[in-house]
C-alpha positions in Angstrom: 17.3 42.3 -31.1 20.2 40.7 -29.2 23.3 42.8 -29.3 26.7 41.7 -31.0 30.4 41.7 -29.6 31.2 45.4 -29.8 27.3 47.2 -29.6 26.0 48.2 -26.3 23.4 50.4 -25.3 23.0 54.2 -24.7 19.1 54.8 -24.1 16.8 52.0 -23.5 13.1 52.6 -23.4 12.7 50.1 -20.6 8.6 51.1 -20.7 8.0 50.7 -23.8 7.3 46.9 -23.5 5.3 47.3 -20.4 3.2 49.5 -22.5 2.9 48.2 -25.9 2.8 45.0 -27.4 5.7 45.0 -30.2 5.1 42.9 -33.1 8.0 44.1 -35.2 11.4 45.7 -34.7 13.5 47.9 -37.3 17.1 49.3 -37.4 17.1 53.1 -38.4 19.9 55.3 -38.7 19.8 58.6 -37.1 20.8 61.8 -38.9 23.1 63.4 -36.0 24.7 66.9 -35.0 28.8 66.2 -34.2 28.0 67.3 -30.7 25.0 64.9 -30.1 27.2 62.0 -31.3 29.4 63.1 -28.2 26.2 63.1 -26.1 25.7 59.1 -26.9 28.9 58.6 -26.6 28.6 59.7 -22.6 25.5 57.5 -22.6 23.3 60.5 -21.4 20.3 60.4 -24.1 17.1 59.9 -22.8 14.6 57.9 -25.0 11.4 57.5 -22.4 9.1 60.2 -23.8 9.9 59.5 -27.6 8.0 58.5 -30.6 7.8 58.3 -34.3 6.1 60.0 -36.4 5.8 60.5 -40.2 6.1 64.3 -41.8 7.1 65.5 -45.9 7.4 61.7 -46.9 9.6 61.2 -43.7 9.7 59.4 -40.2 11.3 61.2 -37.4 11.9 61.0 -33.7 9.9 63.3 -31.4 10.7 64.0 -27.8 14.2 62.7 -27.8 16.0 64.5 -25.5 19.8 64.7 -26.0 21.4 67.0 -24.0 23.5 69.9 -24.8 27.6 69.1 -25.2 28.9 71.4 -22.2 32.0 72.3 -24.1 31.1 73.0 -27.4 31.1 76.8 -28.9 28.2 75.7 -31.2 25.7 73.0 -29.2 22.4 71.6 -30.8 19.0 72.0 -29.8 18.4 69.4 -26.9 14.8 68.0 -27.7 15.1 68.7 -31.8 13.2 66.7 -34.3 15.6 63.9 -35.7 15.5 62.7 -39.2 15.4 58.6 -39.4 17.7 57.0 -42.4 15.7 54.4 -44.0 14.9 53.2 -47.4 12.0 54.4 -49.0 10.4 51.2 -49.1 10.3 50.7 -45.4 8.9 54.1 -45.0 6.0 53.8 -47.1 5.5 50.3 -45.3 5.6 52.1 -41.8 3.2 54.9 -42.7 0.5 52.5 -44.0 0.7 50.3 -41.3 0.4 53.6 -39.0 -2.4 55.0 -41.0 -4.5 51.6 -41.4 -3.7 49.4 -38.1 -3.6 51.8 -35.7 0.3 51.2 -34.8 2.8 53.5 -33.3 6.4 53.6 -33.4 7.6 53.5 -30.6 12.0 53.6 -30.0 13.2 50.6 -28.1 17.0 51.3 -27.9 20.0 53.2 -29.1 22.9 51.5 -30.1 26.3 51.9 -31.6 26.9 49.1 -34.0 30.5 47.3 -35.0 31.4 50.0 -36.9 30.8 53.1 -34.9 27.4 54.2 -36.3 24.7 55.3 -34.0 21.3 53.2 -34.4 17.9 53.3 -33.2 16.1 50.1 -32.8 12.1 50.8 -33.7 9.3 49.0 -32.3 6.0 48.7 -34.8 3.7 48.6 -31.4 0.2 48.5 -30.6 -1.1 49.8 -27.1 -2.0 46.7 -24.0 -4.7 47.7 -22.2 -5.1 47.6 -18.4 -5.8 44.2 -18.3 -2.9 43.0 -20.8 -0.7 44.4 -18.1 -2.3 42.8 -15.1 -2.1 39.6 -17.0 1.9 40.1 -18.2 2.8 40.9 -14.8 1.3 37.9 -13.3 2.9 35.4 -15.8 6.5 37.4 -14.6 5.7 36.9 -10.9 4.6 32.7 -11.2 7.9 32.6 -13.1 10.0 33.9 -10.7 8.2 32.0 -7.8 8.1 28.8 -10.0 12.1 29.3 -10.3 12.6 29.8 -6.6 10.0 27.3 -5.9 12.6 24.8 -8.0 15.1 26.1 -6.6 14.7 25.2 -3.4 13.6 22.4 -4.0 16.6 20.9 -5.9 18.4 22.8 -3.0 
């Protein structure tokens, strides 16, 4: 998902597509504490350990780590389950495809969109394997040699 004029980036899970192939992405809301909006805000959320899981007819994000506002009388929890906002159709579609395809979901990015609302851009992934990942990073390495390689040449 390519970012618009006024959405950047607070957490990227920069490993997630070194580790899984992702055939589909999803927006999702987040449902937010005051103080852990003011966390993203300061860009320090930390996305690399998180998934998604599915609990009471829900899907929420586990092992997000959002550290605690320094001055704020009432702080939240840093590494607390967070409920996703989605409609109910595309949560019934994400936990069958968890349940019968073996798929995880796996959080790409958080975002704030054009008007102010924090976002979390979900990967439907499935696991590479060794191999997968010996293969991807040779296709990235004759890529960047084959565009030096032209470089020079046309140099």
């Amino acid at each position: 998902m390519a970012l618009r004029g006024t959405e950047r980036y607070v957490a990227q899970n920069r490993r997630a597509r070194h580790d899984y192939h992702i055939e589909e992405s999803i927006e999702a809301g987040m449902q937010l504490a005051g103080t852990e909006v003011k966390v993203l805000r300061k860009g320090l959320a930390s996305i690399n350990e998180a998934y998604a899981t599915e609990r009471d007819g829900d899907i929420y994000l586990v092992n997000s780590h959002f550290p605690e506002y320094p001055s704020a009388r009432f702080n939240h929890e840093p590494r607390r389950l967070r409920k996703l906002l989605l409609r109910r159709r595309e949560i019934n579609r994400l936990m069958g495809a968890i349940k019968r395809d073996g798929i995880t979901l796996v959080p790409l990015s958080i975002y704030f969109n054009a008007r102010g609302f924090a976002k979390l851009e979900l990967g439907l992934a499935k696991g590479k394997r060794k191999a997968d990942k010996r293969e991807a990073e040779k296709q990235r390495d004759w890529q960047r040699d084959k565009a030096r390689i032209m470089r020079e040449r046309n140099a």
